[in-house]
N, C-alpha and C positions, 0 to 999 in steps of 0.2 A: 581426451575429453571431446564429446560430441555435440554438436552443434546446438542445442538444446541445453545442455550443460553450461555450454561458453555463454550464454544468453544469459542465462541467470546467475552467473556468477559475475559476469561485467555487469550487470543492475541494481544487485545487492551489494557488490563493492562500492560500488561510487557511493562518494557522502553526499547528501543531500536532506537537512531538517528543512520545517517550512522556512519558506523565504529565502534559503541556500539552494535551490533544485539546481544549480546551472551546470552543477558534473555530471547530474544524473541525465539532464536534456541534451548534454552533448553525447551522453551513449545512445539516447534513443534517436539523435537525430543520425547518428551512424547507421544506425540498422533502419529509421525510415527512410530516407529519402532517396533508395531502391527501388521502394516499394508505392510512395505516394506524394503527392504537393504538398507542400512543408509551410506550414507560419508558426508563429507564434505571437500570442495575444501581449496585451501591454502589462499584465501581470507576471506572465512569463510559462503562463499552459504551453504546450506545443499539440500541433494539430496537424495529424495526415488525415489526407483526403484520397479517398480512391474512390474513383467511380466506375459503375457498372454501369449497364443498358441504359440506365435511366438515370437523370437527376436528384429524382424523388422516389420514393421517401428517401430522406436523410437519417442515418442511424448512427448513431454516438455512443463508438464503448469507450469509456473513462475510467482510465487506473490513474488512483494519482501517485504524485514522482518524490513526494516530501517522505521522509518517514520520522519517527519523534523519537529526540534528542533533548539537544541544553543549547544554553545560548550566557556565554564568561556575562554577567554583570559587576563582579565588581573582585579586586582583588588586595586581601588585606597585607597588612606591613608585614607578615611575618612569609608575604608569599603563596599563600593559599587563598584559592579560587574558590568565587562562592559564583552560585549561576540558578539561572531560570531553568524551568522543564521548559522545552514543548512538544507537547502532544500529551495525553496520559499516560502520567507514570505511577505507578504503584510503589512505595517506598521499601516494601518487602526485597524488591528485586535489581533495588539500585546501588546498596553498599557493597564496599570490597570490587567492584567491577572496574574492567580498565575503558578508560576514553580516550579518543582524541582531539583535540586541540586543533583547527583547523586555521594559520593564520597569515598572514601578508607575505610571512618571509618562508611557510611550509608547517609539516604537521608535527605539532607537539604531544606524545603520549602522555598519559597522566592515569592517576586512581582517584577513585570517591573512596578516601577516606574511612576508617570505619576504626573503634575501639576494641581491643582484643579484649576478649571475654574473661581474661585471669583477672581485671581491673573492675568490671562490673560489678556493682553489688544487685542481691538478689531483684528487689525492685527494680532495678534499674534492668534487668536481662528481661525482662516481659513487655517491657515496653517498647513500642515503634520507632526508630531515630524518626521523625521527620525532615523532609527536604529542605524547610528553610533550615538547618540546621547543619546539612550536610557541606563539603565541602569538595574539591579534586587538588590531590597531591601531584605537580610537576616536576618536584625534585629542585624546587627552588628555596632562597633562604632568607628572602626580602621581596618586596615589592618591588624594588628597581630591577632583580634580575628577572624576575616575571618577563618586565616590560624586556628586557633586553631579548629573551626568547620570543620576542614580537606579538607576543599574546596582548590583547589591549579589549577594554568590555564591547563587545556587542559580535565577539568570534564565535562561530557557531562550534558547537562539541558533539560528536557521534559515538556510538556505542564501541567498542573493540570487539570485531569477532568476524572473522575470518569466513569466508566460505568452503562446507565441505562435507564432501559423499560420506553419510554411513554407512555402517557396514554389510549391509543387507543390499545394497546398492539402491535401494528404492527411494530411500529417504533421506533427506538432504537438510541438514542445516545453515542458516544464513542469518545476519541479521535485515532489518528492513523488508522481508515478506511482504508487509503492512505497506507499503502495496507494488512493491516492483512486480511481484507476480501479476499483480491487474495491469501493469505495464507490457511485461511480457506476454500474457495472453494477446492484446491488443495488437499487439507487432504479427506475433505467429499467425492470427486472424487473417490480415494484411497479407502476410507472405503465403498465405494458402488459398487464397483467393484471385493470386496472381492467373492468366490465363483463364480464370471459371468464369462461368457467367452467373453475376448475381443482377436483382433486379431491384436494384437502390445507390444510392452512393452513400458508404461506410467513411466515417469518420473516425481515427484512432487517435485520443486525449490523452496525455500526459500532464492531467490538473497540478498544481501547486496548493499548497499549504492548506489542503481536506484538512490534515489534522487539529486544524487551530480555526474551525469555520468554515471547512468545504466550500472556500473563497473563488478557488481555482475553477471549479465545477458552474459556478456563479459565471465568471466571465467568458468562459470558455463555451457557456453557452448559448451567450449571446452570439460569438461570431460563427457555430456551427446550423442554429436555428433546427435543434433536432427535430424530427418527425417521432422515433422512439428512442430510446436511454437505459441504456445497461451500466452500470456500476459495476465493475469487474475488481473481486476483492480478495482478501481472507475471509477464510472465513473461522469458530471460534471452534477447534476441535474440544472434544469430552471424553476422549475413548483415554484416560490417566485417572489415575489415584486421585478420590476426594473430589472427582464431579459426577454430581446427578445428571441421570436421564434426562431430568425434566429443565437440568440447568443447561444442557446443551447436547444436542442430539446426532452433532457431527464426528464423523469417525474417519481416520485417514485408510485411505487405499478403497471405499467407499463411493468414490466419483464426489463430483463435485456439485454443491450446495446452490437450491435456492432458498434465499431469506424469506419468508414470509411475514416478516414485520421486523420494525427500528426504530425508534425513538423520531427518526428523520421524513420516515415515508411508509403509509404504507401502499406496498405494489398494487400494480394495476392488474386484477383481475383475470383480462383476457388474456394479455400477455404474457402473464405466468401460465395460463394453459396453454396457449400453446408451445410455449418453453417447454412443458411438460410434457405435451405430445408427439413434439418434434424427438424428447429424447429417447423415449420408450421404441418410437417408430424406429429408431438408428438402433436401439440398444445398445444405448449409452447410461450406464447406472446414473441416477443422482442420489441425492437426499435433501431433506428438507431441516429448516433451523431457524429460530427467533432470538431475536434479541431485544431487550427492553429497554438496555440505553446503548448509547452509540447512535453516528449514526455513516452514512456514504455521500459521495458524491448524488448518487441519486436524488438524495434530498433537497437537492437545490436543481436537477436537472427537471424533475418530473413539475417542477411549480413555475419553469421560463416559460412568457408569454402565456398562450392560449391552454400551456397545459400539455404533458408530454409522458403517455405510455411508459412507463419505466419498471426494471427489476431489477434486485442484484445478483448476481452469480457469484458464489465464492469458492475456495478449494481453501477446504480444512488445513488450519493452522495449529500445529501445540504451542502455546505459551509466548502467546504473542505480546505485543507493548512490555518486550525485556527487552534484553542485550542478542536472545538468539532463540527463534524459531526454527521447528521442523517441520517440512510435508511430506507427502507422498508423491511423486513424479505425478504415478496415475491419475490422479487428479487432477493435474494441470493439462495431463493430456486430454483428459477428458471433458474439461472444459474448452478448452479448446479447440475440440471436435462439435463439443454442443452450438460452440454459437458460431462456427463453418455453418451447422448445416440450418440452424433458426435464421442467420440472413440469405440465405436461400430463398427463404419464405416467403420475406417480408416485401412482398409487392404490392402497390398504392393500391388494392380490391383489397390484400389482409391487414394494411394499416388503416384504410379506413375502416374496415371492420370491426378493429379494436374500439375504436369510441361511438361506432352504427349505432 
């Protein structure tokens, strides 16, 4: 496994829903603080700082660290767990799936539950289980032994799904995409930038709990005081069965996505052209994509203080907000090359030109 490999499989392994990031920050504070000056805020962002020639501009890519899960609320006498989402979940793609149980005393596996289909009757087979409704099987036989497997309400629960190369070698499933890849981007940023000379100081965010209110994004950006703001994400692939063009225009092995609109923000103009310019000038493929709800970390980046340039970059995701996501390497590399060579650029003559 190559070093690029091992990156992304120790990002996507570690559990981390919002409000639990702290396995996920102790991998990235592994591979940052190599690379750059290490804090982290009272929320619990983590924040490399490397500087270039200059102080200024400040540039903040932000992948956040949380990915969406469950959270034990309560557990009945007969033993079985009932629990909160967090983040969006689709009920389509939550039964029969395995979790884990993450607690005081270690990790307990479990299923969501689900009824075999010989016992359904017709009506009943067309309709949705809803999530208040569902439950996760531990293998226990009362609520005492729950408790004795040290599960007790407020343990956070993650998805089951292992990291791992398909067979094409290109493309890779993991769960948690959503957003260890904007994590990953931001490190490899970092580490490519070792030695070069760029003309700003890059800040690399590891947000907390985007998925429940892009909170992380919020505090995180008050201690970096950006100048510009990239949201480094997934992004919403379409190239499967049963989605329109027009519902979504990203395709994997494609390069990698700028959003053009979110529910959270819309980007700043100038700055998406030069995104644009810079990529074409490298011939670095992108493509472009909307979304009408959702939103990124940007969304709260672009509105601190005075106001703050911002775009997202993403690399096409299949089947994100499940148990398990696909990408295309290419992509990640190719984002990753795009925003090497856009903070290149970004000297205080092209940052103030953005809002001139």
């Amino acid at each position: 496994m190559d070093e690029t490999l091992r990156l992304l499989q120790d990002l996507t392994d570690a559990a981390g829903v919002p409000g639990f990031e702290d396995e996920v920050r102790g991998v990235i504070r592994r591979y940052l603080e190599p690379l750059a000056e290490v804090e982290v805020d009272r929320l619990g962002s983590i924040i490399g700082r490397k500087k270039g020639s200059a102080e200024s501009p400040r540039i903040m890519l932000s992948g956040h660290m949380d990915e969406i899960g469950f959270m034990v609320t309560y557990i009945t006498k007969e033993g079985y767990i009932k629990f909160q989402t967090l983040g969006g979940w689709w009920e389509q793609v939550m039964l029969a799936q395995r979790v884990i149980i993450k607690t005081r005393q270690g990790d307990v596996p479990g299923l969501i539950g689900s009824k075999p289909p010989h016992i359904l009757g017709p009506e009943e087979r067309k309709k949705m289980v809803e999530k208040k409704d569902m439950f996760i099987d531990v293998g226990a036989s009362s609520d005492e032994e729950v408790k004795a497997f040290g599960i007790r309400p407020g343990d956070p629960v993650i998805p089951d799904s292992p990291f791992a190369t398909m067979k094409n070698g290109k493309l890779i499933m993991a769960k948690a995409w959503d957003d260890r890849l904007g994590c990953a981007i931001f490190l490899e940023v970092l580490k490519r930038l070792q030695g070069v000379d760029h003309p700003n100081t890059v800040y690399g965010v590891g947000s907390v709990q985007e998925e429940v209110g892009l909170r992380g994004a919020t505090t995180s950006s008050e201690v970096v005081d950006p100048d510009v703001g990239f949201a480094l994400e997934v992004g919403i692939a379409g190239d499967m069965p049963g989605v329109r063009p027009e519902e979504s225009q990203e395709k994997l092995g494609k390069g990698p996505t700028i959003l053009l609109y979110d529910a959270s923000m819309v980007p700043h103009r100038r700055l998406r052209d030069l995104v644009i310019e810079t990529a074409e000038s490298n011939g670095i493929p992108y493509q472009f994509n909307a979304m009408a709800g959702g939103g990124t970390d940007a969304g709260r980046i672009h509105v601190h203080g005075r106001g703050v340039p911002s775009l997202v970059i993403g690399v096409p995701t299949r089947y994100i907000h499940s148990h398990t996501g696909v990408i295309n390497r290419d992509d990640y590399e190719g984002a990753v090359r795009l925003m090497v060579e856009v903070i290149k650029r970004l000297d205080q003559a092209t940052v103030r030109g953005l809002v001139g």
